[in-house]
N, C-alpha and C positions, 0 to 999 in steps of 0.2 A: 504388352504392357504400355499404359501412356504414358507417356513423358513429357519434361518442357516444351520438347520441340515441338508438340500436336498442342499447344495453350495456347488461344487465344487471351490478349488484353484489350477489353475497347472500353468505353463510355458505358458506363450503368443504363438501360432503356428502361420504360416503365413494366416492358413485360417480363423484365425480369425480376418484380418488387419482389413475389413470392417463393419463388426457387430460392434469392438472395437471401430472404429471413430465414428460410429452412436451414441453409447453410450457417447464419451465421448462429441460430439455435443450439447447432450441435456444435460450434467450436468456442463459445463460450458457457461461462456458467450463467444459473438464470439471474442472479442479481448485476452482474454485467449487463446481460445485452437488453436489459429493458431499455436503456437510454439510445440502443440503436437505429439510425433512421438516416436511408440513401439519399435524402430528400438535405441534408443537413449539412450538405459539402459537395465537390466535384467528385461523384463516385467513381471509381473503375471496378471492371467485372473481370475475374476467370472464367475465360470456358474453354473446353474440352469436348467434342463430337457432339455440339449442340447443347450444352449443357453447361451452366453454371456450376463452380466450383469452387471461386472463391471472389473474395472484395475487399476493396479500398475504400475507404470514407476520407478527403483530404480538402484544408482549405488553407486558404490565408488571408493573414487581417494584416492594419497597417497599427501599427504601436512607435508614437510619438515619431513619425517619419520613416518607421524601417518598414519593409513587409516582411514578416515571420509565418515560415509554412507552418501546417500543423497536419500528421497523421495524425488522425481518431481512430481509426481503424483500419487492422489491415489481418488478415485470415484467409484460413484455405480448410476445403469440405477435409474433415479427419475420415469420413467414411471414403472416400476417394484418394487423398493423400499418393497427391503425382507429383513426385521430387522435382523441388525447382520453381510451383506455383509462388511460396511468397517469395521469391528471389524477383521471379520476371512481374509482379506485383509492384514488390519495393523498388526496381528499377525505372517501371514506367511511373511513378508518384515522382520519382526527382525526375525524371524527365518532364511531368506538368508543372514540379515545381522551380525549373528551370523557365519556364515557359513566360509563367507568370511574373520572373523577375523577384523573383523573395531573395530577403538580403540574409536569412536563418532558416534553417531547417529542422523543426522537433518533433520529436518521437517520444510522448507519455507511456509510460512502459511499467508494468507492475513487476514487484521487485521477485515475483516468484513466476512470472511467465518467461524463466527461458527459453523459449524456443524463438519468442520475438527479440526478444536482447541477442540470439546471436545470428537470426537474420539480420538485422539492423549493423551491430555489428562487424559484419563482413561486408556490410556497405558503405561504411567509412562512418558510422556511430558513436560515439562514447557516450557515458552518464556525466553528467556534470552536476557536481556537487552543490548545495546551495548555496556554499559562500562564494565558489566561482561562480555562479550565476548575480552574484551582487557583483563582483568584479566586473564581471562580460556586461552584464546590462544595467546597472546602475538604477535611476531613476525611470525606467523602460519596465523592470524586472513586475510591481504591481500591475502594471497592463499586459504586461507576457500572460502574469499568472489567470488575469481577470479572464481574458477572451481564450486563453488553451484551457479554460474550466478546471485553474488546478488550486481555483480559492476556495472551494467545496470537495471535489472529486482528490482526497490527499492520499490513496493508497498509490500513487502511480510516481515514478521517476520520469526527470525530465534528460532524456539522449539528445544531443547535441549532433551532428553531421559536422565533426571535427576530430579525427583521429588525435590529435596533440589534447584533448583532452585531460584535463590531472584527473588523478587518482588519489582518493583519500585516504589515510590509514586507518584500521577498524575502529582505535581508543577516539582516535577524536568525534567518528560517528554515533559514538554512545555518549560521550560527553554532550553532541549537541542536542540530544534529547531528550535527555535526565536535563540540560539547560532551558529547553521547553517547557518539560514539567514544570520547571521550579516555577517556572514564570507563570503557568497555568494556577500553579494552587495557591501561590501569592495572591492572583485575585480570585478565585476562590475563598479565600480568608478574609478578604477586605469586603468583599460581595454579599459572604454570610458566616460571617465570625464563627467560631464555637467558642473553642479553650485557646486557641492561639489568636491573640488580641494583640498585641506589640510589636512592632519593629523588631527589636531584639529575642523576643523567642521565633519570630519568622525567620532571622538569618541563621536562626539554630535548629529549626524543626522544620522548615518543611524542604531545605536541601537534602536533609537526613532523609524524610521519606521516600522522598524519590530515589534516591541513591540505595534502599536498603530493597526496596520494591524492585526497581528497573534492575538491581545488583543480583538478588535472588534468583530472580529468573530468568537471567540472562546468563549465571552463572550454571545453573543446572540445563540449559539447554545447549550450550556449548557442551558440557562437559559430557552430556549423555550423548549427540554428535560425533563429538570425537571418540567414545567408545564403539559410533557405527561407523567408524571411518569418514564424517564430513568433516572437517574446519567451516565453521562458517563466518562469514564478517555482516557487520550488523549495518542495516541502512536504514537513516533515520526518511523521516515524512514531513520534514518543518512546514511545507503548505498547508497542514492540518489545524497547526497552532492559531493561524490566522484565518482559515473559513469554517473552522469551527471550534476549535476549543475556546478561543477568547469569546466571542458570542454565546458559547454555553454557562460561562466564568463568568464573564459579565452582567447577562441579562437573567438567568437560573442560579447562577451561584453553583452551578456542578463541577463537575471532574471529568473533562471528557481528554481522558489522558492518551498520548501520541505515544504509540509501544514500540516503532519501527517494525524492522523486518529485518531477521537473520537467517540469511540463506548461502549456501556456496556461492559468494559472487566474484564467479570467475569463469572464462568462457572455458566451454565444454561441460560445464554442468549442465545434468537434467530433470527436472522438477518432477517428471513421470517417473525416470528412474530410480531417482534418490526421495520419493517420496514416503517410503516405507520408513526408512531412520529417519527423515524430517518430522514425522507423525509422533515417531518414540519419543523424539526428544522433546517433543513438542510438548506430548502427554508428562513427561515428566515433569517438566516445568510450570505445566496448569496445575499440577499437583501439589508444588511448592505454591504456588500464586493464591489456589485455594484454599490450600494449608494457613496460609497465613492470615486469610482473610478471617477464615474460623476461629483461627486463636485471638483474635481483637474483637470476635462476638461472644464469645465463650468465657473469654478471662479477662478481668481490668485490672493489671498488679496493684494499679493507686501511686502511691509515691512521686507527685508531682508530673506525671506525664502527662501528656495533651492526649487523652485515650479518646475521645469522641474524634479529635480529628483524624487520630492516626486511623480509626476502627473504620471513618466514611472513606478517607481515601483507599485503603484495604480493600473494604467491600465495593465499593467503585471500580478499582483496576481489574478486580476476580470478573466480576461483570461483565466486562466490557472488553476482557480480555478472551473469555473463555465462553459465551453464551453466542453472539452474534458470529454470522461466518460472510460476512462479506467482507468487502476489499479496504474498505474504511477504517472499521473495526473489527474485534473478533479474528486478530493473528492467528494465536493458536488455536483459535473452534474454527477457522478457518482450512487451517491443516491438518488437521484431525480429521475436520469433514471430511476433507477431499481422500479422505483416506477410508473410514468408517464410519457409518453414521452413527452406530452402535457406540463405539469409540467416544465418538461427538456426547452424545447425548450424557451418558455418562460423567463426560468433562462437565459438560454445559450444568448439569445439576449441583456439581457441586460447587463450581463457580457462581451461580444464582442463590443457593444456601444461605449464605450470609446477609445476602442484601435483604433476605425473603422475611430471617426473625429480625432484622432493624426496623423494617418498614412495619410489621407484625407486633413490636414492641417488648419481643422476647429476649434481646441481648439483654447480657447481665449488666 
């Protein structure tokens, strides 16, 4: 059997461009690794008895006088899978980044890839929440986010190479995302008005949406969880607000609503393993989310509610929650996916429903 000990780590060469894609094809999924490219940073290579097996993508920039490393990438061949690759990986990257003199070390991390949260991790890692990231870097924090691509690219957490790291509690990470929203649909209201025209039915309607929206499904997906045995805590995306929800809000007047990510986050979870009850709960929750979309196309009680706006943001969130499965958007058709496509598909339809008779001109 191979092991560590037979791994080579050296400098990515050009002849290894094509082994390298192959490998990195099969350890990501394909809406990830289109942006991959060895050409894009200081690469390092795995190999094993002449052979690639896995790679590092890493670089560093200088932001307002510090230099801040950045892993983009780092994997090892699944069809090969020689205990230890991304260890002696992740060790020679802080050794280049050692090298180089970076005053920070981060690791963009997706909030459902455990296996890199707890390699990282065991290399002296933490997640660092967003407001500690305003703490830690202050006026710095819009150039961290500009040059590590995380004013566009918002499904990914930012790991810090600081054990002393804080930890947030679950209530306030949903607080700060339902706090996104609000601020999302706020200008979405002023962008493109419907029924909610005033100052004072915005301070009363559109916190309520988000809260009743982000409350539903967050409530039935914890609780279907905990009857598979997860606890999960929910982790918000706040880089999303800023490279793209406000430019959607602003220039479109849409809804490009920030869901987070509610996963076991705690180490020794595993995303393959526990991915079967992540899917259930997940599926239950698109069910609420869809559910509810349907009844805001189907039935308008009248009586003074803002039903047009409730009915767009509704069918917006079903949308955008439940149809697309990449890392962006599409939480739960994202988990679903990874699970059945069949599964998917099914979500997907009936999350698209709603939007399909508004645009069609069939709601009531």
């Amino acid at each position: 059997m191979t092991t560590a000990a037979d791994v080579t780590v050296r400098p990515f060469e050009d002849r290894d461009r094509a082994r390298l894609a192959e490998v990195a094809d099969r350890a990501f999924a394909r809406t990830e690794r289109v942006s991959f490219d060895p050409e894009k940073g200081h690469t390092l290579v795995a190999e094993a008895g002449g052979e690639v097996i896995g790679g590092a993508v890493l670089r560093h920039v200088d932001v307002a006088g510090q230099r801040v490393g950045f892993t983009d990438w780092i994997f090892a061949d699944p069809d090969r899978a020689v205990p230890g690759t991304g260890s002696l990986l992740r060790d020679a990257a802080l050794e280049w980044f050692d090298e180089a003199g970076t005053d920070e070390t981060i690791a963009r991390i997706d909030a459902a890839n455990s296996a890199s949260q707890e390699l990282h991790r065991r290399g002296g890692y933490q997640p660092l929440p967003f407001r500690e990231q305003i703490r830690r870097w202050g006026r710095r924090l819009p150039g961290i986010y500009l040059k590590g691509h995380g004013i566009v690219d918002t499904g990914l957490r930012m790991w810090v190479r600081d054990a002393g790291a804080p930890r947030v509690p679950p209530a306030s990470r949903l607080a700060a995302t339902w706090g996104v929203n609000v601020l999302l649909l706020a200008v979405v209201s002023v962008r493109a008005p419907r029924e909610i025209t005033t100052l004072a039915a915005a301070l009363v309607w559109l916190p309520l949406i988000a809260l009743v929206l982000l409350g539903l499904r967050e409530s039935a997906l914890r609780g279907v969880a905990r009857a598979r045995g997860l606890t999960l805590a929910h982790v918000p995306w706040p880089g999303g607000a800023v490279g793209v929800g406000l430019p959607v809000a602003a220039i479109f007047g849409g809804w490009a609503p920030m869901f987070g990510s509610s996963v076991p986050d705690e180490p020794g979870w595993r995303y393959e393993r526990d991915l079967h009850a992540l899917a259930i709960a997940h599926v239950a929750a698109g069910a609420v989310v869809a559910g509810v979309a349907w009844l805001t196309v189907l039935w308008d009680p009248g009586g003074g509610l803002p039903w047009t706006d409730i009915r767009r943001a509704a069918t917006t969130f079903a949308l955008l929650d439940l149809v697309p499965f990449a890392r962006v958007y599409g939480n739960s058709g994202r988990v679903v996916h990874d699970r059945s496509a069949g599964w998917w598909a099914a979500l997907a339809a009936a999350g698209a429903g709603p939007m399909v008779l508004v645009i069609a001109g069939w709601a009531v």
